[in-house]
Chimera marker file (.cmm) of the C-alpha trace (Angstrom):
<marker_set name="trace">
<marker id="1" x="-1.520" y="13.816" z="-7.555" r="1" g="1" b="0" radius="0.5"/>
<marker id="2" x="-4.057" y="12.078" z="-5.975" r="1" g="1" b="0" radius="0.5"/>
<marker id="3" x="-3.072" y="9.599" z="-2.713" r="1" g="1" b="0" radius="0.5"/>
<marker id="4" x="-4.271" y="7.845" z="0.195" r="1" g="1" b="0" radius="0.5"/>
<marker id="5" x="-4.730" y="9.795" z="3.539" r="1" g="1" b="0" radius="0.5"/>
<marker id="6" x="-5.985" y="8.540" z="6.608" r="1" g="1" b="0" radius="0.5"/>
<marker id="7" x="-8.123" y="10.031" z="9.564" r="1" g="1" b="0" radius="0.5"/>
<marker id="8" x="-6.959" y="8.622" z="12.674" r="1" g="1" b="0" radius="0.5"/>
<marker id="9" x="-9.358" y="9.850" z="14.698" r="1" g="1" b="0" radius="0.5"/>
<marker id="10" x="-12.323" y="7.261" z="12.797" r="1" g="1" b="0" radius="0.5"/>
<marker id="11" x="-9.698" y="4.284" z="12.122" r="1" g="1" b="0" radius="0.5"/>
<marker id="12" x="-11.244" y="1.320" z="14.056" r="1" g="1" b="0" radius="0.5"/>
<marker id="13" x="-8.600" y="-1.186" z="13.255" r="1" g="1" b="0" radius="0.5"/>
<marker id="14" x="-10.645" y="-3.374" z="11.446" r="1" g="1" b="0" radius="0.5"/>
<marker id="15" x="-7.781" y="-4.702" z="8.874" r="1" g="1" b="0" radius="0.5"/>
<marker id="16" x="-10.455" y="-4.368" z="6.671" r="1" g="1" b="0" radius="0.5"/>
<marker id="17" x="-7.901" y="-2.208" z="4.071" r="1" g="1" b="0" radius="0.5"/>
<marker id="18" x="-5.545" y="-5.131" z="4.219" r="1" g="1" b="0" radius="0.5"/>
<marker id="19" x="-8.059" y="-7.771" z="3.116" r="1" g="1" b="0" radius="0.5"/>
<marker id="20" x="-9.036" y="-5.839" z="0.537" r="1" g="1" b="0" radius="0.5"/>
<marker id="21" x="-5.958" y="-4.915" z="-1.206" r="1" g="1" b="0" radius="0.5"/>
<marker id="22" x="-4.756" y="-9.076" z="-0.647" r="1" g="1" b="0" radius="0.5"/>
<marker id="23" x="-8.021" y="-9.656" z="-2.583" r="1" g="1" b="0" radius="0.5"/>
<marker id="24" x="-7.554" y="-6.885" z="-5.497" r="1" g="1" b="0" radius="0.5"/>
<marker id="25" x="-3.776" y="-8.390" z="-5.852" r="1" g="1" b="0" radius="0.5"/>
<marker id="26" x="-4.953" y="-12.185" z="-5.858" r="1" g="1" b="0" radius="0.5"/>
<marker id="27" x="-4.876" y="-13.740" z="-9.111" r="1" g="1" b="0" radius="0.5"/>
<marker id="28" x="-8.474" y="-14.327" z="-8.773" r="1" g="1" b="0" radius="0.5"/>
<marker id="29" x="-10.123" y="-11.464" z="-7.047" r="1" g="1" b="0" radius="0.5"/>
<marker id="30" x="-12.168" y="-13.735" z="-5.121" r="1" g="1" b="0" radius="0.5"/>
<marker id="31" x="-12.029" y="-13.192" z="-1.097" r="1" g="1" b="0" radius="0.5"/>
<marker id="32" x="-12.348" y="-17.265" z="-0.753" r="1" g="1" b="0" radius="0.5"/>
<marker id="33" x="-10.145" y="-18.284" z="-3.549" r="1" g="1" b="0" radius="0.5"/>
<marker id="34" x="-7.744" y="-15.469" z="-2.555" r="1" g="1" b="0" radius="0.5"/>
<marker id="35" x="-7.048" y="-16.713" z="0.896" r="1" g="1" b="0" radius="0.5"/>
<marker id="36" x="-7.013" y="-20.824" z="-0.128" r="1" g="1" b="0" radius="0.5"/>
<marker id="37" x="-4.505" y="-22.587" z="2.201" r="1" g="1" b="0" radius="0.5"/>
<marker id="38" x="-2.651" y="-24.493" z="-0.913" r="1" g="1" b="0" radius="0.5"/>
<marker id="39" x="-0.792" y="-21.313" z="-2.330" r="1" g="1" b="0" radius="0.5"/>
<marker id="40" x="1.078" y="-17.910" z="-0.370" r="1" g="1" b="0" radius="0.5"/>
<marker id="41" x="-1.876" y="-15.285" z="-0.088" r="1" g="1" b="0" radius="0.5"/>
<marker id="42" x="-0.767" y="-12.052" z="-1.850" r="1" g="1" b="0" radius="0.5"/>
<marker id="43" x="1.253" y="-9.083" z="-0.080" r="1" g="1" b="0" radius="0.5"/>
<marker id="44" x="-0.855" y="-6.399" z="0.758" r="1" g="1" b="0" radius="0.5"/>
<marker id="45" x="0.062" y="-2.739" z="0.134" r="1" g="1" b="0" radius="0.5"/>
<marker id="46" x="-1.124" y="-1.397" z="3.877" r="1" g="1" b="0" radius="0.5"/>
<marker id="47" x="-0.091" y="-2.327" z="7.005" r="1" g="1" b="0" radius="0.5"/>
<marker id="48" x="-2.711" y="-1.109" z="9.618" r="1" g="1" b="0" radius="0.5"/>
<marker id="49" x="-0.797" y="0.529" z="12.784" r="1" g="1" b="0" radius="0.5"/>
<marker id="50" x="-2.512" y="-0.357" z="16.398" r="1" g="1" b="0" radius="0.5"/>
<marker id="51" x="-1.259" y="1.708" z="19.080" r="1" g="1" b="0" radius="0.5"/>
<marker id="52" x="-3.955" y="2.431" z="21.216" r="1" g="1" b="0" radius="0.5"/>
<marker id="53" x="-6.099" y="4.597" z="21.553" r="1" g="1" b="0" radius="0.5"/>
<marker id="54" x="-5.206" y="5.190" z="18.190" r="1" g="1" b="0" radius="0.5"/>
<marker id="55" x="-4.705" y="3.273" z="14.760" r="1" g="1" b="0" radius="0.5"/>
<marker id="56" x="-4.103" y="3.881" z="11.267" r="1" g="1" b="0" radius="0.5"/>
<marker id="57" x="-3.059" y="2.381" z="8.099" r="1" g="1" b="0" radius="0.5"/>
<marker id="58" x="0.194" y="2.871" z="7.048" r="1" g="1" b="0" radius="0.5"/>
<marker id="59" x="1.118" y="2.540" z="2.771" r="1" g="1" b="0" radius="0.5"/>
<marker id="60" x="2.876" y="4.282" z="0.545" r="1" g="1" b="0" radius="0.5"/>
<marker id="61" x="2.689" y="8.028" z="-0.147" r="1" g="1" b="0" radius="0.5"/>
<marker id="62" x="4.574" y="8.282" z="-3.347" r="1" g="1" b="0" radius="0.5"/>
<marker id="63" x="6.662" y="10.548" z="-2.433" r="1" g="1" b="0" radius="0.5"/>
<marker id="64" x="7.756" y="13.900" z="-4.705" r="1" g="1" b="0" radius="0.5"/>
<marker id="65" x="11.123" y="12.410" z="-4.040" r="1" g="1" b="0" radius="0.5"/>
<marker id="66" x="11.263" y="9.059" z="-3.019" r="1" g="1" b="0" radius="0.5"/>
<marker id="67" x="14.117" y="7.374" z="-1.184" r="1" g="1" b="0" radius="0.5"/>
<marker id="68" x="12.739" y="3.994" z="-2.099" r="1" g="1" b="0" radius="0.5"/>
<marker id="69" x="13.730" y="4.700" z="-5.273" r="1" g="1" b="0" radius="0.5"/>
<marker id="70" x="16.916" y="5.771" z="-4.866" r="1" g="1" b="0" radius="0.5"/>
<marker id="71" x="17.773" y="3.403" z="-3.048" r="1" g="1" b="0" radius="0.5"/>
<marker id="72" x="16.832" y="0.363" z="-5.266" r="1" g="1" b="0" radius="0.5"/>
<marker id="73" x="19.803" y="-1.221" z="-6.280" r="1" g="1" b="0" radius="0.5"/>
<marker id="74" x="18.644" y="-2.971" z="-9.057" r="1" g="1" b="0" radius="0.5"/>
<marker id="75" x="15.820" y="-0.144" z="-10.570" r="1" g="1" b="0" radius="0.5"/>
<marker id="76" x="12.924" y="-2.465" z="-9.371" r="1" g="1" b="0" radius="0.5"/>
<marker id="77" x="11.263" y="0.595" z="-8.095" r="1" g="1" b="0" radius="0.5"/>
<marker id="78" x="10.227" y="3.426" z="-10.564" r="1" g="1" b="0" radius="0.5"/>
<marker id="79" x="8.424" y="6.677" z="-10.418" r="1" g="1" b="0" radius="0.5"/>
<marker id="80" x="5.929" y="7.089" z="-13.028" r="1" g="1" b="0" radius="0.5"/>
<marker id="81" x="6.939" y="11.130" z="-14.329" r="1" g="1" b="0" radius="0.5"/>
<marker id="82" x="3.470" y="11.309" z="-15.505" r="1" g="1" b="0" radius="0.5"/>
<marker id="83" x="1.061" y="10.146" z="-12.258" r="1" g="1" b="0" radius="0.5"/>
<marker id="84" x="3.716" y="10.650" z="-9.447" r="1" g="1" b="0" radius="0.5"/>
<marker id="85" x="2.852" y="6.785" z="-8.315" r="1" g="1" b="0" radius="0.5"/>
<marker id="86" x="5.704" y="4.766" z="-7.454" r="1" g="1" b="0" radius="0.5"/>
<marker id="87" x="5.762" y="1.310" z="-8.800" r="1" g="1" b="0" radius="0.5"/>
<marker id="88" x="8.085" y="-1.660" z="-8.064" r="1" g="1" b="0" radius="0.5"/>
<marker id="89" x="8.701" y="-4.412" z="-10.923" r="1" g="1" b="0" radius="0.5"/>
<marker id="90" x="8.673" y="-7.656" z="-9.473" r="1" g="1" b="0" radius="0.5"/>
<marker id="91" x="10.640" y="-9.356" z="-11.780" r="1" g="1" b="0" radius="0.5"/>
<marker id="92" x="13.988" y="-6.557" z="-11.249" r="1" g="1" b="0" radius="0.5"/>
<marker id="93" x="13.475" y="-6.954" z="-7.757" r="1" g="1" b="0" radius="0.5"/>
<marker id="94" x="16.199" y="-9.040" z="-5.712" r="1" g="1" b="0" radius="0.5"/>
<marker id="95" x="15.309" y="-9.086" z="-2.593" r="1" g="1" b="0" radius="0.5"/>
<marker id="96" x="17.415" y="-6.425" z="-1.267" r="1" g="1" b="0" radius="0.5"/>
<marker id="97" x="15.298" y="-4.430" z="1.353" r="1" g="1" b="0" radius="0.5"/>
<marker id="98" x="17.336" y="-1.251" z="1.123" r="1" g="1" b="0" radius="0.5"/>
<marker id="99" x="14.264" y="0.539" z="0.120" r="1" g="1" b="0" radius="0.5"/>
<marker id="100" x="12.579" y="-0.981" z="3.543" r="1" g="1" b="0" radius="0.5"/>
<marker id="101" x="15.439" y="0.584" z="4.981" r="1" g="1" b="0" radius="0.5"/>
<marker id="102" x="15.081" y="3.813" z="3.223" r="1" g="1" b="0" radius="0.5"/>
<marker id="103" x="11.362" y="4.022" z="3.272" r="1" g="1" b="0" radius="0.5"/>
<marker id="104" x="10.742" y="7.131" z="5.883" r="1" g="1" b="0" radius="0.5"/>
<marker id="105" x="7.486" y="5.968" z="6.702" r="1" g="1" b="0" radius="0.5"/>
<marker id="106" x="8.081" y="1.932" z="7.091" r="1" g="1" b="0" radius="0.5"/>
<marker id="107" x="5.470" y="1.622" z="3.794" r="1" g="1" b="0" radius="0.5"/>
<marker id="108" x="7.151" y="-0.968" z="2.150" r="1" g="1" b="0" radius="0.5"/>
<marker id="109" x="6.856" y="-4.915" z="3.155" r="1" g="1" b="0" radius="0.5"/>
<marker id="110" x="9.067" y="-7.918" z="2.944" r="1" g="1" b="0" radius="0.5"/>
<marker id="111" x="7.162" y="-10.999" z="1.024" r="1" g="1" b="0" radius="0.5"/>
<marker id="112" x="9.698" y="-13.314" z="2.532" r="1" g="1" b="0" radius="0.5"/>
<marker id="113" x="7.530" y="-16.312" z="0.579" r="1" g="1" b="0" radius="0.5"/>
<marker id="114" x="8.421" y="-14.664" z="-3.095" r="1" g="1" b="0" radius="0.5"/>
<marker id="115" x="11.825" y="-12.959" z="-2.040" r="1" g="1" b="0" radius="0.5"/>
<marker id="116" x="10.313" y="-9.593" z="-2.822" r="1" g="1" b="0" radius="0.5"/>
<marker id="117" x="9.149" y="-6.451" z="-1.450" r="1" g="1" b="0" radius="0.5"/>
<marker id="118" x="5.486" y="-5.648" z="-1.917" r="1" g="1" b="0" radius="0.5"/>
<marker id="119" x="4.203" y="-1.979" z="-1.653" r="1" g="1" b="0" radius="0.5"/>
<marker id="120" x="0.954" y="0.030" z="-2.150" r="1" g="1" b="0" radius="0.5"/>
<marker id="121" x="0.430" y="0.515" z="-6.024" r="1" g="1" b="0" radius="0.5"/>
<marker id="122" x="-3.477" y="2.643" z="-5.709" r="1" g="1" b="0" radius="0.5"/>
<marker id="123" x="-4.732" y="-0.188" z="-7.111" r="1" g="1" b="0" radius="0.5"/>
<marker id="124" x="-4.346" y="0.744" z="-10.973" r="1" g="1" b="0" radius="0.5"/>
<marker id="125" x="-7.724" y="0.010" z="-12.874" r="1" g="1" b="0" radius="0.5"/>
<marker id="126" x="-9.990" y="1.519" z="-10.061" r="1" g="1" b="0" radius="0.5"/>
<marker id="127" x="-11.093" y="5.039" z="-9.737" r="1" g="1" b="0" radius="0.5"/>
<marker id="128" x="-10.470" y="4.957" z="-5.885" r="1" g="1" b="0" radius="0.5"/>
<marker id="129" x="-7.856" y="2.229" z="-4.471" r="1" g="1" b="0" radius="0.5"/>
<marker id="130" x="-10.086" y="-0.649" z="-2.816" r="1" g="1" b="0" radius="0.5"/>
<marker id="131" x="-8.712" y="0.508" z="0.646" r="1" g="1" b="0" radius="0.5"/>
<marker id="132" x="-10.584" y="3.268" z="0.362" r="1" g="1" b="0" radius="0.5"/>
<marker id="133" x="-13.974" y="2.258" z="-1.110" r="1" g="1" b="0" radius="0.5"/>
<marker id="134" x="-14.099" y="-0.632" z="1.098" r="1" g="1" b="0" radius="0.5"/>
<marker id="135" x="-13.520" y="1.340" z="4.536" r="1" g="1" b="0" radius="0.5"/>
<marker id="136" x="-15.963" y="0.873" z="6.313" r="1" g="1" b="0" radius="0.5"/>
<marker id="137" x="-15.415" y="3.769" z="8.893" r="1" g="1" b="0" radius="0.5"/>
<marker id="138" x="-14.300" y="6.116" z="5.894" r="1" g="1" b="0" radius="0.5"/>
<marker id="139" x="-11.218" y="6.883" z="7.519" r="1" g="1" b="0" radius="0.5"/>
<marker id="140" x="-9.132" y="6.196" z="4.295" r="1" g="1" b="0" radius="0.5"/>
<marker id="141" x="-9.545" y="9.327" z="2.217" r="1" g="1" b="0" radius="0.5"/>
<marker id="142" x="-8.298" y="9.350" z="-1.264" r="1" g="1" b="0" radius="0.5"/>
<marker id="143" x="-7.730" y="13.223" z="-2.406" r="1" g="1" b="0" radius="0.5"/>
<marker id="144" x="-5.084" y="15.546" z="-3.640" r="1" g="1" b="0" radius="0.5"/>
<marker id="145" x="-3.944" y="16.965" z="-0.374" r="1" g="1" b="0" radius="0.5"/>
<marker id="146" x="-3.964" y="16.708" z="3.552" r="1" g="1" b="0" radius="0.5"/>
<marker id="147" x="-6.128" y="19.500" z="3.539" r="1" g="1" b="0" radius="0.5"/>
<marker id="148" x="-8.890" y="17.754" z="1.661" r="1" g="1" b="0" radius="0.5"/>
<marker id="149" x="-8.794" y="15.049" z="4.385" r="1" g="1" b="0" radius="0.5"/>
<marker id="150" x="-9.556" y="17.561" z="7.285" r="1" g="1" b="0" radius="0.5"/>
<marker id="151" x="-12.387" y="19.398" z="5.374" r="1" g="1" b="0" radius="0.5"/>
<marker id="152" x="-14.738" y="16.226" z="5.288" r="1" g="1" b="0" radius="0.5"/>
<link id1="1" id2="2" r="1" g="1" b="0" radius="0.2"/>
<link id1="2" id2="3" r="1" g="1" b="0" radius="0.2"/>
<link id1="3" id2="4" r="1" g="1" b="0" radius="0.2"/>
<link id1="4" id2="5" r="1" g="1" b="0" radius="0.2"/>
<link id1="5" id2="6" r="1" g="1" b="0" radius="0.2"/>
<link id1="6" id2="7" r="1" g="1" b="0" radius="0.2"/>
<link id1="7" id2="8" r="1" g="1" b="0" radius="0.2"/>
<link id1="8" id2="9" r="1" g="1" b="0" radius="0.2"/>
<link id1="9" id2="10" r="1" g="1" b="0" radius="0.2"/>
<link id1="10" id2="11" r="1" g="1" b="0" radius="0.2"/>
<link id1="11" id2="12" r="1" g="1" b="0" radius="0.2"/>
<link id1="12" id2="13" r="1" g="1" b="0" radius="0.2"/>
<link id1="13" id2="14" r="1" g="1" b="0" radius="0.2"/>
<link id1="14" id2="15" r="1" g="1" b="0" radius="0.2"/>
<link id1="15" id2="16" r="1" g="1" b="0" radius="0.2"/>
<link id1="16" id2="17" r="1" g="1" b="0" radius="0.2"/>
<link id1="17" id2="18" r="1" g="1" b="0" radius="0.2"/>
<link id1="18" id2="19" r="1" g="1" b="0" radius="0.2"/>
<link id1="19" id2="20" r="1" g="1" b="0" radius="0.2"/>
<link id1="20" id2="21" r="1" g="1" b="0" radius="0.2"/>
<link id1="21" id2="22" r="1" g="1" b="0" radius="0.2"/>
<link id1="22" id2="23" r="1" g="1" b="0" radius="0.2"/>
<link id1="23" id2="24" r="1" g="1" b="0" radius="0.2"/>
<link id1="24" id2="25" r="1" g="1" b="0" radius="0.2"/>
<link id1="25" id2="26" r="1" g="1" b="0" radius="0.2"/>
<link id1="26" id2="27" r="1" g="1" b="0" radius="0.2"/>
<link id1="27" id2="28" r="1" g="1" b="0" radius="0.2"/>
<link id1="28" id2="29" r="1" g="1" b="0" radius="0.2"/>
<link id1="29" id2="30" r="1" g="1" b="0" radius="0.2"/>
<link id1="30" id2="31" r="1" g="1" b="0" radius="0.2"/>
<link id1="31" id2="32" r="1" g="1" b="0" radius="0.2"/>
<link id1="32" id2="33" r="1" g="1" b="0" radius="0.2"/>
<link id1="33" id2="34" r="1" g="1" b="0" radius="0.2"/>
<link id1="34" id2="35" r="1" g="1" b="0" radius="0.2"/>
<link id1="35" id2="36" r="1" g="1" b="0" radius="0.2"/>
<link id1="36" id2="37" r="1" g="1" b="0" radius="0.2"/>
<link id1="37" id2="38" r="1" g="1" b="0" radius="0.2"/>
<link id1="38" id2="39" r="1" g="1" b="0" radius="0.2"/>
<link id1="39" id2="40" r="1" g="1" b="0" radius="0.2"/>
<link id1="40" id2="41" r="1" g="1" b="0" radius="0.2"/>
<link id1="41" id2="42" r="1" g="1" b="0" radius="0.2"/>
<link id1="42" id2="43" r="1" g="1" b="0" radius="0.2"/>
<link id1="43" id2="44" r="1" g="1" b="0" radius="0.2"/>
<link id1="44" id2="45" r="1" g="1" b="0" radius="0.2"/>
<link id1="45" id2="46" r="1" g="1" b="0" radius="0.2"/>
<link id1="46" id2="47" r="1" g="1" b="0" radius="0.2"/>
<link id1="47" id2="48" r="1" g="1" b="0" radius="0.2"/>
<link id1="48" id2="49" r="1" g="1" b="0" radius="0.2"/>
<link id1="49" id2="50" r="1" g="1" b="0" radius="0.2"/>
<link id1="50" id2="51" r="1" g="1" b="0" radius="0.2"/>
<link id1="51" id2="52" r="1" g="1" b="0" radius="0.2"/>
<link id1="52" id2="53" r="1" g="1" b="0" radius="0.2"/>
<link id1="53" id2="54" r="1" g="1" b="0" radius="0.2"/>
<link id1="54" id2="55" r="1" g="1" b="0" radius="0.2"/>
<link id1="55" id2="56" r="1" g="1" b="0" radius="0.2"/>
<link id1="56" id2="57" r="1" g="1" b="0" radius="0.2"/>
<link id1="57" id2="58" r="1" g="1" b="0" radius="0.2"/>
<link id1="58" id2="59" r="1" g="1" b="0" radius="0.2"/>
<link id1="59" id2="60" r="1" g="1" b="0" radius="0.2"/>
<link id1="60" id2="61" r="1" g="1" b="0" radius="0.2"/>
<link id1="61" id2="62" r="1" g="1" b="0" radius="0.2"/>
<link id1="62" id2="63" r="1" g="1" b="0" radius="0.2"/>
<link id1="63" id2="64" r="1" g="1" b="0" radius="0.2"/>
<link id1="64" id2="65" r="1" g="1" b="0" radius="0.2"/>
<link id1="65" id2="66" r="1" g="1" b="0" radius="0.2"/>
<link id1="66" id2="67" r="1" g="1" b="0" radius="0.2"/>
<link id1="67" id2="68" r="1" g="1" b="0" radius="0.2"/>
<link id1="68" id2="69" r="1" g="1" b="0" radius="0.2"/>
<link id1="69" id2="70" r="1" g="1" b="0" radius="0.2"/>
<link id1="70" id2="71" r="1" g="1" b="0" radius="0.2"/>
<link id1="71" id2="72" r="1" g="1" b="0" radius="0.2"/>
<link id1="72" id2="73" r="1" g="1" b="0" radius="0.2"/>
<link id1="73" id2="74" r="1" g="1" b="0" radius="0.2"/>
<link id1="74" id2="75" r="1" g="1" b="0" radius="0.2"/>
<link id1="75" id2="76" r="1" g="1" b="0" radius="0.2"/>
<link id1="76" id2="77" r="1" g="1" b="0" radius="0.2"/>
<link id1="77" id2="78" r="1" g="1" b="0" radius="0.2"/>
<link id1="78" id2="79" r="1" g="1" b="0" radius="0.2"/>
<link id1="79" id2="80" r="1" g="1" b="0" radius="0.2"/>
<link id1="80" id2="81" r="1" g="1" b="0" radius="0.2"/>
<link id1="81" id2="82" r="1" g="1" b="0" radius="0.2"/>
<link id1="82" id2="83" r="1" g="1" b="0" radius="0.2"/>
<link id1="83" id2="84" r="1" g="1" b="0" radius="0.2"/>
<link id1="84" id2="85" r="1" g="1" b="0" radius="0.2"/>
<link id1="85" id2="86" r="1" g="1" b="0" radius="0.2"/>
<link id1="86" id2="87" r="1" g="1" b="0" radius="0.2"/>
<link id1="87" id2="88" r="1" g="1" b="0" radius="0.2"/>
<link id1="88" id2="89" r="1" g="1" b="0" radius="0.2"/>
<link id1="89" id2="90" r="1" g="1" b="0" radius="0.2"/>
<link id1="90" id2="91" r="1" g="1" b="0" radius="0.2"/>
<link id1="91" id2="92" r="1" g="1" b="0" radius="0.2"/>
<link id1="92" id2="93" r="1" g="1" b="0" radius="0.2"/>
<link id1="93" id2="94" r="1" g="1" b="0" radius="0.2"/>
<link id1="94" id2="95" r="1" g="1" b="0" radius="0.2"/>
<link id1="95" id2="96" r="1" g="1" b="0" radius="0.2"/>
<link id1="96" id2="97" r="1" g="1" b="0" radius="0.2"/>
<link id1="97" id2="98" r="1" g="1" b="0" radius="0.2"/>
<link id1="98" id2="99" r="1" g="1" b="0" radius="0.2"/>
<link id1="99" id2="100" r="1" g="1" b="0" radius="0.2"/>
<link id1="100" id2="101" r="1" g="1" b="0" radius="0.2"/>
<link id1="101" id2="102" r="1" g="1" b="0" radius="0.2"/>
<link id1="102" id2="103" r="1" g="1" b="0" radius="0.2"/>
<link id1="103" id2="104" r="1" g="1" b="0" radius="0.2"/>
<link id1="104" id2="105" r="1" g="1" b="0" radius="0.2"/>
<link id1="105" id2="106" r="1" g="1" b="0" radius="0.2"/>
<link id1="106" id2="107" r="1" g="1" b="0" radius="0.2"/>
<link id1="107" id2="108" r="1" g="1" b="0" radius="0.2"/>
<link id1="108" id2="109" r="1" g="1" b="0" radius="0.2"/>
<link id1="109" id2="110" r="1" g="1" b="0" radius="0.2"/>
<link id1="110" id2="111" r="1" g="1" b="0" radius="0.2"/>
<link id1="111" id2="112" r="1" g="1" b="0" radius="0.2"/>
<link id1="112" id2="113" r="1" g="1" b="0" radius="0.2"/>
<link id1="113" id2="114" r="1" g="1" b="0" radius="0.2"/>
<link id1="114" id2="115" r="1" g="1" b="0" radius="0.2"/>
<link id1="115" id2="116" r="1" g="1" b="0" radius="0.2"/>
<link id1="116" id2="117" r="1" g="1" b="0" radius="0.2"/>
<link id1="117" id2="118" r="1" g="1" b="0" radius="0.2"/>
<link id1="118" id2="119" r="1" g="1" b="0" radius="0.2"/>
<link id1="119" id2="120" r="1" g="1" b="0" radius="0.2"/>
<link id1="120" id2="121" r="1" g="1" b="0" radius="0.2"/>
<link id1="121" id2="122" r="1" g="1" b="0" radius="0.2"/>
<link id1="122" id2="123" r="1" g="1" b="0" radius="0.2"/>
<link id1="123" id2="124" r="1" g="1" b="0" radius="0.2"/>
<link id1="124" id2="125" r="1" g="1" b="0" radius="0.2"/>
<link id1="125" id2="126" r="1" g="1" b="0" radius="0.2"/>
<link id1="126" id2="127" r="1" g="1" b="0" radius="0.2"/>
<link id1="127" id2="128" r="1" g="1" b="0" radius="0.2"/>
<link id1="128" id2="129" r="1" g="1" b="0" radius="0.2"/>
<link id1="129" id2="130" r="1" g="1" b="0" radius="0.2"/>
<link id1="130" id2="131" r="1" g="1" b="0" radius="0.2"/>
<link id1="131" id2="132" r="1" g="1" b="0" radius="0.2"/>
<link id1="132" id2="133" r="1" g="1" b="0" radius="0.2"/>
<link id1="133" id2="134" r="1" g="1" b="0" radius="0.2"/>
<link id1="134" id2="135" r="1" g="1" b="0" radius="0.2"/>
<link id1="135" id2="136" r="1" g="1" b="0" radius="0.2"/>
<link id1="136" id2="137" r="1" g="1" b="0" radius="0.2"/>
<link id1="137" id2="138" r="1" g="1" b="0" radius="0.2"/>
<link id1="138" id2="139" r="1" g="1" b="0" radius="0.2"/>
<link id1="139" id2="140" r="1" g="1" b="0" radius="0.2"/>
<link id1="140" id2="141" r="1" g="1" b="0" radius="0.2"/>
<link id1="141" id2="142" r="1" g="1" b="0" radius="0.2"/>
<link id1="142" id2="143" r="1" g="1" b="0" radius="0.2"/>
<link id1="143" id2="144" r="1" g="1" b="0" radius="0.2"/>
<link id1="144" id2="145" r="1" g="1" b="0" radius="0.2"/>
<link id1="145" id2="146" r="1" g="1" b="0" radius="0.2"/>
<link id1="146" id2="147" r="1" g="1" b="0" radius="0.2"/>
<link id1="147" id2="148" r="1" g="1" b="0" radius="0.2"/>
<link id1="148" id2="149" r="1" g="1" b="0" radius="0.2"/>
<link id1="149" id2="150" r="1" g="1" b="0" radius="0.2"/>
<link id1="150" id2="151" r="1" g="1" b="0" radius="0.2"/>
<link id1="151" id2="152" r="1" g="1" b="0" radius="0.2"/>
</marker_set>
């Protein structure tokens, strides 16, 4: 399966992965509409990481065996058998945060607005997750393994 890796080495910090995955969730799609003071912007999936000299964005890895999922209480979160990606169903969701707590790598969020937890999804619809395409250091790497990261 397919995820998100990151080169540390080449992240600048931007935020840029952020912005993008807030647009790609909006309702609209629209960076100006997206962002409009009169409603909550949308949750995004990545968190970038600034501890300098280095940075990096942090979001889920779908994990073989995710905690996250185990540790939903009310089966919000889901593992697809077929892609591996790890979803979470808004509407099941309660709020909870044990999968926060049980996330290993701190990839899933609190939307404290909506009362529910908001997490990367590889943008479904898209050949390459908009965090990727829209780096514009290319240190977002989407590929099967590690490996493939370090041989670019």
């Amino acid at each position: 399966m397919k995820r998100v890796y990151v080169k540390e080495e080449v992240c600048i910090a931007c935020h840029l992965c952020e912005v993008h995955c807030q647009v790609e969730h909006s309702a609209s799609k629209d960076p100006i509409k997206a962002f409009n003071r009169g409603q909550a912007p949308p949750m995004s999936g990545a968190r970038v990481e600034e501890r300098k000299p280095v940075s990096f964005s942090v979001r889920c890895y779908h994990c073989e065996e995710p905690a996250c999922v185990y540790a939903c209480l009310s089966g919000a979160l889901q593992k697809n058998p077929l892609s591996g990606v790890v979803t979470v169903d808004t509407e099941k969701c309660i709020g909870c945060w044990t999968c926060i707590l049980a996330c290993p790598f701190g990839a899933i969020k609190q939307d404290t607005i909506r009362g529910k937890i908001s997490k990367c999804d590889l943008c479904p619809g898209q050949a390459v997750p908009v965090c990727v395409s829209n780096c514009p250091n290319e240190a977002l790497i989407y590929a099967e393994s590690k490996n493939d990261v370090s041989g670019r």
